[in-house]
C-alpha positions as CSV (number, residue, x, y, z in Angstrom):
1,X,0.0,0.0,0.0
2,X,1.6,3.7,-0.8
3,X,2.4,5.9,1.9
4,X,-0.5,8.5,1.0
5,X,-3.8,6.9,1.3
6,X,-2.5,5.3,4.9
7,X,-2.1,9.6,5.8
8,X,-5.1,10.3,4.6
9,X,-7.3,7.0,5.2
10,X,-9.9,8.7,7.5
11,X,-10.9,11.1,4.2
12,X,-12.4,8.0,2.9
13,X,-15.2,8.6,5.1
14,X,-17.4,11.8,3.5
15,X,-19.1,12.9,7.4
16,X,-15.0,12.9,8.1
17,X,-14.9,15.6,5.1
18,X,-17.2,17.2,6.2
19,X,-15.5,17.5,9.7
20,X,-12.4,18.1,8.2
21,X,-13.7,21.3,6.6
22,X,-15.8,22.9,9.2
23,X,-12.8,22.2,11.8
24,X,-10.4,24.2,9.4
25,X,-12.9,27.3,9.2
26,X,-13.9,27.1,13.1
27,X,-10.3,27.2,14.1
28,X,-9.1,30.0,11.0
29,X,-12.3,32.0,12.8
30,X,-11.1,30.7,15.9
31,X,-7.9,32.5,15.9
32,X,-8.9,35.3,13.9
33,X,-11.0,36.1,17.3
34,X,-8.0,35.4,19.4
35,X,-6.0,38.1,17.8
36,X,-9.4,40.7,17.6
37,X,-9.7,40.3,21.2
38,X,-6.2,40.6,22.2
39,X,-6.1,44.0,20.0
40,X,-9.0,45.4,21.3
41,X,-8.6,44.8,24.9
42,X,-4.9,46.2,24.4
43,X,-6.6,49.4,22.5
44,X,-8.8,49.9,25.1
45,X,-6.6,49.1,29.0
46,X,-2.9,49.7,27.1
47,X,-2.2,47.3,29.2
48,X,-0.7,43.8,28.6
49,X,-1.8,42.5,31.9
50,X,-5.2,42.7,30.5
51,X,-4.2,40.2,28.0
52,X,-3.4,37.8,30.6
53,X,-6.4,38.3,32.7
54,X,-8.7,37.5,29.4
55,X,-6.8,34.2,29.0
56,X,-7.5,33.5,32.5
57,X,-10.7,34.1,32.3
58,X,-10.9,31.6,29.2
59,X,-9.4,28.6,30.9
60,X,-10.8,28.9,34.1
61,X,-14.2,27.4,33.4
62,X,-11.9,24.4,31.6
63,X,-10.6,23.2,34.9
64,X,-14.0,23.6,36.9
65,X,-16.9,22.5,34.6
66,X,-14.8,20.1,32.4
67,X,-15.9,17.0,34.1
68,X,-19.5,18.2,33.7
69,X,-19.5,18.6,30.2
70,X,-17.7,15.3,30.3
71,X,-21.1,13.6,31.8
72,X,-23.3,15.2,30.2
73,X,-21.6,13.9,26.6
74,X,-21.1,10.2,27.8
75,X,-25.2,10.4,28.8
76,X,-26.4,12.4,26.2
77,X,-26.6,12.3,22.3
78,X,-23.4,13.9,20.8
79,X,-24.7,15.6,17.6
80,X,-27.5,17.9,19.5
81,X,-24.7,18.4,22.1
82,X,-22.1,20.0,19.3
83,X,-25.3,21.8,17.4
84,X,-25.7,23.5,20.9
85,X,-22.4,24.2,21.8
86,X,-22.0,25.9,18.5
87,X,-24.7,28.2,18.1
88,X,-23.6,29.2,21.9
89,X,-20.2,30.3,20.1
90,X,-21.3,31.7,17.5
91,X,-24.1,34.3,19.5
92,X,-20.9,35.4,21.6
93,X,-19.1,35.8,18.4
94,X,-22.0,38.0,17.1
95,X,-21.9,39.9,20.5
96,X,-18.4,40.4,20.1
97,X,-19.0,42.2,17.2
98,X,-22.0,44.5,18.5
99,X,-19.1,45.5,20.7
100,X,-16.2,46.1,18.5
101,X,-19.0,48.2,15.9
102,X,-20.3,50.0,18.8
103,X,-17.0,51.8,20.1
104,X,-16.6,50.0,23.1
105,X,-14.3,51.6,25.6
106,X,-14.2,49.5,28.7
107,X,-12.7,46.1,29.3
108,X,-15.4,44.3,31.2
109,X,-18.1,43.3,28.4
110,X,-15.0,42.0,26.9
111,X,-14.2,40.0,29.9
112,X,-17.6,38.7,30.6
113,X,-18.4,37.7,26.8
114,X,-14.2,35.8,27.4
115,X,-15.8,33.9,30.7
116,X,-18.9,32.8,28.7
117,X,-16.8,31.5,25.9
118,X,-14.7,29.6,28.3
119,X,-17.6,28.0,29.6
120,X,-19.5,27.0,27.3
121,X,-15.7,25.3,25.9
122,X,-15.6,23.6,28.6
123,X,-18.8,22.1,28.7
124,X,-18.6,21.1,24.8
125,X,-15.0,20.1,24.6
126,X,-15.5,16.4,25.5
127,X,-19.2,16.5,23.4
128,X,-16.5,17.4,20.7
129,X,-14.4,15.0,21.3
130,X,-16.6,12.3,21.1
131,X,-18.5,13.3,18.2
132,X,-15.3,13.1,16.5
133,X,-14.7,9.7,16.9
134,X,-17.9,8.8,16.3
135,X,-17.5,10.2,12.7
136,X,-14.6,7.6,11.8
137,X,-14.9,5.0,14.0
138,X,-11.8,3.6,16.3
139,X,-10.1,2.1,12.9
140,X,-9.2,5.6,11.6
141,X,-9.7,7.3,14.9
142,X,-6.1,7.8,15.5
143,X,-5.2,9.4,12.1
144,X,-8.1,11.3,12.5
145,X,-6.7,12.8,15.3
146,X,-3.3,13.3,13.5
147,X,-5.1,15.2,10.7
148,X,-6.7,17.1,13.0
149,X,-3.8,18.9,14.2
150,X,-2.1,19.4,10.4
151,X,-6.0,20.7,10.1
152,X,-6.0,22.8,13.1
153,X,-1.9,24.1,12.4
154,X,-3.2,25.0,8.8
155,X,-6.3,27.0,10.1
156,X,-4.3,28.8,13.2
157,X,-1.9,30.2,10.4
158,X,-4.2,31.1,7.6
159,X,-6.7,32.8,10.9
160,X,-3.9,35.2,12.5
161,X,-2.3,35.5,9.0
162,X,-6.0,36.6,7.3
163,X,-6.6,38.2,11.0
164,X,-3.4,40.7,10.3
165,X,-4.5,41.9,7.3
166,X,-7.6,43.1,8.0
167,X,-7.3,44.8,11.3
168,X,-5.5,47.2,10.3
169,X,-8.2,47.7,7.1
170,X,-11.6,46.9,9.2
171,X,-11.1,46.6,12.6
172,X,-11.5,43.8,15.1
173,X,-15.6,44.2,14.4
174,X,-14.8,42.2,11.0
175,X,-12.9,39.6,12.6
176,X,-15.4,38.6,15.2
177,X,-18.0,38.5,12.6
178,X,-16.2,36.4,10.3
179,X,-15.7,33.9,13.1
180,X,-19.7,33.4,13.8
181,X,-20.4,33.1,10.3
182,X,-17.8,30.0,10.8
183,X,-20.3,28.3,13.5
184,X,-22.8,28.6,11.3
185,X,-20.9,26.9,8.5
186,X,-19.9,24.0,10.9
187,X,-23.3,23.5,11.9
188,X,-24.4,22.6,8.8
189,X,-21.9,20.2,8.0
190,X,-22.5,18.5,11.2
191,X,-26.6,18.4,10.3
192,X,-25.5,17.4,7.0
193,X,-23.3,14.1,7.9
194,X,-25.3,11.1,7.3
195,X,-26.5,9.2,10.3
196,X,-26.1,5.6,8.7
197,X,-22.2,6.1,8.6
198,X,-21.8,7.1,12.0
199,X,-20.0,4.8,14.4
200,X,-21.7,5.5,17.7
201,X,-20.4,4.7,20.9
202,X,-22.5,3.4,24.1
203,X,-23.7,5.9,26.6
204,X,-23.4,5.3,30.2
205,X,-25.9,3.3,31.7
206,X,-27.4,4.5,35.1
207,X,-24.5,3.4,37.3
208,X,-22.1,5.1,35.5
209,X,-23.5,8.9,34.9
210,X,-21.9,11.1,37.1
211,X,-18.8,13.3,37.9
212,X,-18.3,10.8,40.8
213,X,-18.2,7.7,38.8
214,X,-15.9,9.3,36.1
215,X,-13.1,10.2,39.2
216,X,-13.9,6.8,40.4
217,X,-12.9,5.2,36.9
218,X,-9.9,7.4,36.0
219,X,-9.2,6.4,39.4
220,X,-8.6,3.1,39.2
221,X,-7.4,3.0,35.7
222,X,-3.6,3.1,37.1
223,X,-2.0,3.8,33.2
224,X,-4.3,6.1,32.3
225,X,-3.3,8.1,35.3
226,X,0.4,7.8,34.3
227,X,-0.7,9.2,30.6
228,X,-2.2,12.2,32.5
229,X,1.0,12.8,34.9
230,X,3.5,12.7,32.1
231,X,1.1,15.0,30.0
232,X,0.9,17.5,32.9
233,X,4.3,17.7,33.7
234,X,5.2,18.0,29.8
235,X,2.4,20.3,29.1
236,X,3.9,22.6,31.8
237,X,7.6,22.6,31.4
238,X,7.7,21.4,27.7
239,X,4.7,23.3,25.6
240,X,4.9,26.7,26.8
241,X,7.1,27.6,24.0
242,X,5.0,30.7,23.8
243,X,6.9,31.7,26.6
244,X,10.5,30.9,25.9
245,X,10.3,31.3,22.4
246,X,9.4,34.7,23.7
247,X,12.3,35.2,26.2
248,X,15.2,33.8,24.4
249,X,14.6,36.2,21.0
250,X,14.3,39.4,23.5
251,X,17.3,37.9,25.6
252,X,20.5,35.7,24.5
253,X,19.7,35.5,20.6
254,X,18.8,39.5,20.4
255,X,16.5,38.7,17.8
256,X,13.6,41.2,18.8
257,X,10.0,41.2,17.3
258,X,11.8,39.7,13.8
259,X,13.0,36.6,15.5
260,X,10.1,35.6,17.1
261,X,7.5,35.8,14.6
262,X,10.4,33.3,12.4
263,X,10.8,30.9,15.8
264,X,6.7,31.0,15.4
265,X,6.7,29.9,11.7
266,X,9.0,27.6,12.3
267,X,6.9,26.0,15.7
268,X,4.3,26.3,13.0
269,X,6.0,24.2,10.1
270,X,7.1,21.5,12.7
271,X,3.6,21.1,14.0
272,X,2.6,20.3,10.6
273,X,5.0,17.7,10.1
274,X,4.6,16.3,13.5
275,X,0.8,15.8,12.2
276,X,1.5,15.0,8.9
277,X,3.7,11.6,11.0
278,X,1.3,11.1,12.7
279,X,-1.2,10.5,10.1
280,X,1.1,7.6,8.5
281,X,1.2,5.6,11.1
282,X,-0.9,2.9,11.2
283,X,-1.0,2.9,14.8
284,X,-0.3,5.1,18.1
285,X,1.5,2.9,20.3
286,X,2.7,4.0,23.5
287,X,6.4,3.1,22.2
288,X,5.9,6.1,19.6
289,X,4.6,8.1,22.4
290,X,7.9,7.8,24.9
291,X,10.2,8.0,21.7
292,X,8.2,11.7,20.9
293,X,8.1,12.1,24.4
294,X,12.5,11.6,24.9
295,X,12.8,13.5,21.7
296,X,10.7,16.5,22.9
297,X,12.4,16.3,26.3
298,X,16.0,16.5,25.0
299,X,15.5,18.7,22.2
300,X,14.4,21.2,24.9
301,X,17.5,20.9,27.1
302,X,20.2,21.1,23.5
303,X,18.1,24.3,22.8
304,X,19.1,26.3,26.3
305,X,22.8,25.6,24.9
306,X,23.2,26.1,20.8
307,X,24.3,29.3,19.7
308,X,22.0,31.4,17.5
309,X,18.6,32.1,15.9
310,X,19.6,29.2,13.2
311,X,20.6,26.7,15.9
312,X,17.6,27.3,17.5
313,X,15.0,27.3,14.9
314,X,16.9,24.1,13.5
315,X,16.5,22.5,17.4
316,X,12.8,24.2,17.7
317,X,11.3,22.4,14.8
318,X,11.7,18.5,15.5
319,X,10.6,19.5,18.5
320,X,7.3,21.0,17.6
321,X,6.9,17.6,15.6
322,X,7.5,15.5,18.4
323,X,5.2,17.9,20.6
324,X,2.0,17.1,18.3
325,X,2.9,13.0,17.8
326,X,3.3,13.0,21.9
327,X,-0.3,14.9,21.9
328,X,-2.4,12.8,19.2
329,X,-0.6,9.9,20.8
330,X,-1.7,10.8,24.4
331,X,-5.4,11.9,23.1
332,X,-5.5,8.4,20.8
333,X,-4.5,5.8,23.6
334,X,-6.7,7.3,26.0
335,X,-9.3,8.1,23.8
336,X,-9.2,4.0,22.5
337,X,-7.7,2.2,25.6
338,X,-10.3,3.3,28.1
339,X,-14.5,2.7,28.0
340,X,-16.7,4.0,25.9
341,X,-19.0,4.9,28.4
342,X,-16.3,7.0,29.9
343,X,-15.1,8.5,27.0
344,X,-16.4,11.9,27.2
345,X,-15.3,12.0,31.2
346,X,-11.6,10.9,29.8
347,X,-11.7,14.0,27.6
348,X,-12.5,16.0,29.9
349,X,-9.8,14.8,32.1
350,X,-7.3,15.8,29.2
351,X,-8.7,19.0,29.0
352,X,-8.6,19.9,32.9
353,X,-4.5,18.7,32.7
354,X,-4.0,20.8,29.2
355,X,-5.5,23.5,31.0
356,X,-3.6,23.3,34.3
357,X,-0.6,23.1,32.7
358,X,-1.1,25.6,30.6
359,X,-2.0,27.4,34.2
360,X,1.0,26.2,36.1
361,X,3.7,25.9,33.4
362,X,3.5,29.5,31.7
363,X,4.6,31.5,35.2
364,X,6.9,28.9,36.4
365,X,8.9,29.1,33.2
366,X,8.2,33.3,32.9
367,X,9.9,33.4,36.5
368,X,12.7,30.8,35.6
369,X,13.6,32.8,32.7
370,X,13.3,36.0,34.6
371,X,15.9,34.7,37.5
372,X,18.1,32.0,36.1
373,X,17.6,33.1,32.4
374,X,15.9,31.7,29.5
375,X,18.8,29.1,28.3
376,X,19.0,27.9,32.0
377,X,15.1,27.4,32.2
378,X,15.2,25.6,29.0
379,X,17.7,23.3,30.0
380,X,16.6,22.5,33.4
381,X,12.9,21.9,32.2
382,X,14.3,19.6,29.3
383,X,16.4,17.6,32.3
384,X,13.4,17.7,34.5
385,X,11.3,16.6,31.4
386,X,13.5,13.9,30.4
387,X,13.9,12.5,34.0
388,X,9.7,12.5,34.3
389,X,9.7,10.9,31.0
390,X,11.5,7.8,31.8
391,X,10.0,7.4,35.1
392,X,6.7,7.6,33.5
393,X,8.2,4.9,31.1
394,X,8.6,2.5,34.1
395,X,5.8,3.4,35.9
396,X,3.7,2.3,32.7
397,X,5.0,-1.1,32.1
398,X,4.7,-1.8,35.7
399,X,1.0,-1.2,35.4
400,X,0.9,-3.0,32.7
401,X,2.5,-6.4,35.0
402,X,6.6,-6.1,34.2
403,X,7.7,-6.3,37.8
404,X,11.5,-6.6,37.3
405,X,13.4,-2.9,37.6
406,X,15.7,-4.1,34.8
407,X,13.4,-5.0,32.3
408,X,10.8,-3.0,33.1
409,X,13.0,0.1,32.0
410,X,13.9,-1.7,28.8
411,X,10.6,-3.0,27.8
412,X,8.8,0.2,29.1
413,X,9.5,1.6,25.6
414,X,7.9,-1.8,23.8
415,X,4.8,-2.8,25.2
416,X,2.6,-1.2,22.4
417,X,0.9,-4.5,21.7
418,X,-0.2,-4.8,25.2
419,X,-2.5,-1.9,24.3
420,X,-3.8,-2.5,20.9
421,X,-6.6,-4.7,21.8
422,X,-8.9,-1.8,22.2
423,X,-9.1,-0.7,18.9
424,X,-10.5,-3.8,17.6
425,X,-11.8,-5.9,19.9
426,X,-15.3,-5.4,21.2
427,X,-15.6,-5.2,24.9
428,X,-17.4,-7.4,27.1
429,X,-20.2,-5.0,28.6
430,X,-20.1,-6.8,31.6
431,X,-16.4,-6.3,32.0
432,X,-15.5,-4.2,35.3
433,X,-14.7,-0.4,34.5
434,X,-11.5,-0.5,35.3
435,X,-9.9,-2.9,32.8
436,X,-6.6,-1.5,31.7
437,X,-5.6,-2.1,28.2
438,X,-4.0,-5.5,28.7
439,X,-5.3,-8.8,26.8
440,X,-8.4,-10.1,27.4
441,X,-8.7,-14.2,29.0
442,X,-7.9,-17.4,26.9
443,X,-10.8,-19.0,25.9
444,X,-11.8,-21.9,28.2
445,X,-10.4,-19.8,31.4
446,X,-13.2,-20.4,34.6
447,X,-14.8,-17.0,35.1
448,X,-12.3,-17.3,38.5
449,X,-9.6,-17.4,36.8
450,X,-10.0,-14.8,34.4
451,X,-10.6,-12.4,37.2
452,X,-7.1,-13.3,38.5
453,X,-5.6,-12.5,35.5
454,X,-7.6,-9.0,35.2
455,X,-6.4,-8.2,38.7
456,X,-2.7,-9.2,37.4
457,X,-2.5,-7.4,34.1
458,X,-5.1,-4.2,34.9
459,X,-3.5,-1.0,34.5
């Protein structure tokens, strides 16, 4: 089989198309109203602090209400769920665009419309997430995701590039406005998706709604809680690039403005190839996720130390790459490794770490490059990293029933068949929630023994 229909395998599905489309325009429109906002709150306070607040005000709903969007996806039906969600985007686009036409000279409207968004993301994100893997079923799931992010790297550079031409020409009014006519282009190609080749997943039965039962679950499910550790402590010290990207071109590379719009193309370009990987593999296995997670971790601590903008663009891109292979891989393993009763509860889990990390990681590294200096924070968050990394990789394989030190650090990197199972095999409803990812009982095993051998290999 040629390399190209295996990177672009879940197009074969039209509702995917579809998908694929309206996700590129909501995230061009997406971005397009990142930038407005940013402008017009910095016309308005002068202020760059007021920047920061809006963000806050964003993810803040993430980390509180996550897990209730999260039940109310795995209970409810997914498609009214995203319909909803996206009309609710695109009436506080519209608003934002009463405001921007209207003059507006104070901050707060601003802020509240920034809190409403952030809400109403938090309590559609896993709906979102679900949906999606309905649309391709868990065969293609994991390129889907791949594509996604080549999708969503494409539309975040054609928003803020389309975004900085016309502010200047029309004002930020035009850039909101833009973005809600995007909902409602997204809307109809999620009404027009035909039901019959949808690939729905079970909803939670009546014992297994509920915030409570989703902490239980996650819980118990001992490698899914090593997933979400290693992304939290990457997400923190290892994706706020934003940051350092920021601090080394005003600092040691004395590259100014210039440099770091180039350091940003170049995060750009690498997030597209990191995708475009992603898509051609045939599978996610955790082995690819350790290998993008040691890449990521020492690319980070070589770029505190080479000399120059060149060195560091050159060290900045295969880490970007490695940065979205670690992320689909993270999102596809717990997306297919876990219950689909859970699924939207597991998402949300995701999203409450991307979101504290994002909390936690951006003003540790800000005051580690303002003390020890930006090539100092970046090496000692790539060491830091790199030393999480591998425990994580042990940690992992002991979940998954390797009890010996030695080989449990060298096989840590190779127990991606352990894991597969999921994707193919049906589960037994009447399996316990917390089954890890490891391989189901030999046929002709007593019902006895079988549980032994759950208790022995559940992660």
């Amino acid at each position: 089989m040629s390399r190209k229909p295996d990177m672009l395998r879940a197009l074969r599905h039209r509702n995917y198309r579809l998908w694929a489309g309206a996700d590129f325009l909501s995230v061009a429109g997406t971005w397009m109203q990142v930038l407005g906002v940013n402008w017009l709150l910095l016309s308005i306070s002068h202020s760059a602090a007021s920047l920061g607040f809006g963000l806050f005000l964003q993810s803040l709903p993430t980390m509180l209400l996550a897990f209730v969007g999260g039940s109310l996806a795995d209970r409810l039906p997914a498609r009214p769920l995203v319909l909803t969600g996206q009309a609710l985007h695109g009436l506080l686009a519209a608003a934002l665009a009463v405001l921007a036409f209207s003059g507006v000279d104070n901050v707060w409207p601003i802020y509240a419309v920034a809190l409403l968004g952030g809400m109403v993301s938090a309590l559609d994100g896993p709906s979102l997430g679900r949906f999606g893997a309905e649309v391709v079923g868990p065969e293609d799931l994991s390129n889907a995701l791949a594509l996604g992010s080549v999708i969503s790297s494409a539309g975040r550079i054609a928003g803020m590039g389309l975004a900085g031409v016309l502010i200047p020409l029309t004002g930020t009014g035009t850039l909101f406005l833009i973005n809600a006519v995007s909902f409602l282009l997204v809307m109809a190609a999620v009404l027009g998706m035909r039901g019959s080749e949808m690939h729905p997943l079970p909803r939670a039965g009546a014992g297994e709604i509920g915030i409570a039962s989703g902490l239980r679950y996650i819980g118990r499910t001992r490698w899914l809680l090593v997933l979400l550790g290693l992304a939290f402590v990457l997400g923190a010290l290892g994706r706020n690039y934003q940051v350092t990207m920021a601090a080394m071109s005003e600092g040691p590379l004395n590259a100014g403005a210039a440099g770091y719009g180039v350091l940003s193309v170049v995060f750009a370009v690498g997030a597209v190839l990191g995708g475009l990987y992603a898509a051609s593999r045939p599978s996610l296995t955790f082995r690819i996720l350790f290998a993008a997670a040691l890449l990521t971790s020492a690319g980070q601590a070589v770029s505190g130390i080479v000399p120059g903008l060149l060195g560091f663009a050159l060290v900045l891109l295969p880490i970007a790459a490695g940065a979205v292979v670690l992320d689909t891989t993270v999102s596809t393993r717990a997306q297919l490794g876990t219950e689909p009763t859970m699924r939207g509860r597991v998402l949300a889990a995701q999203s409450m770490v991307g979101a504290a990390s994002g909390a936690v990681g951006g003003p540790l590294l800000g005051v580690l490059c303002d003390t020890v200096g930006p090539r100092t924070a970046l090496l000692m968050a790539g060491l830091v990293t790199l030393a999480v990394t591998c425990g994580a990789a042990v940690l992992l394989a002991r979940c998954l029933g390797h009890r010996d030190p030695v080989t449990t650090a060298i096989t840590a990197l190779g127990v991606s068949r352990r894991v597969r199972r999921p994707e193919s095999a049906p589960r037994d409803r009447r399996s316990t929630a917390s089954r890890g990812p490891g391989p189901a009982a030999p046929a002709g095993r007593s019902p006895r023994a079988a549980r032994r051998r759950s208790r022995r290999t559940r992660a």
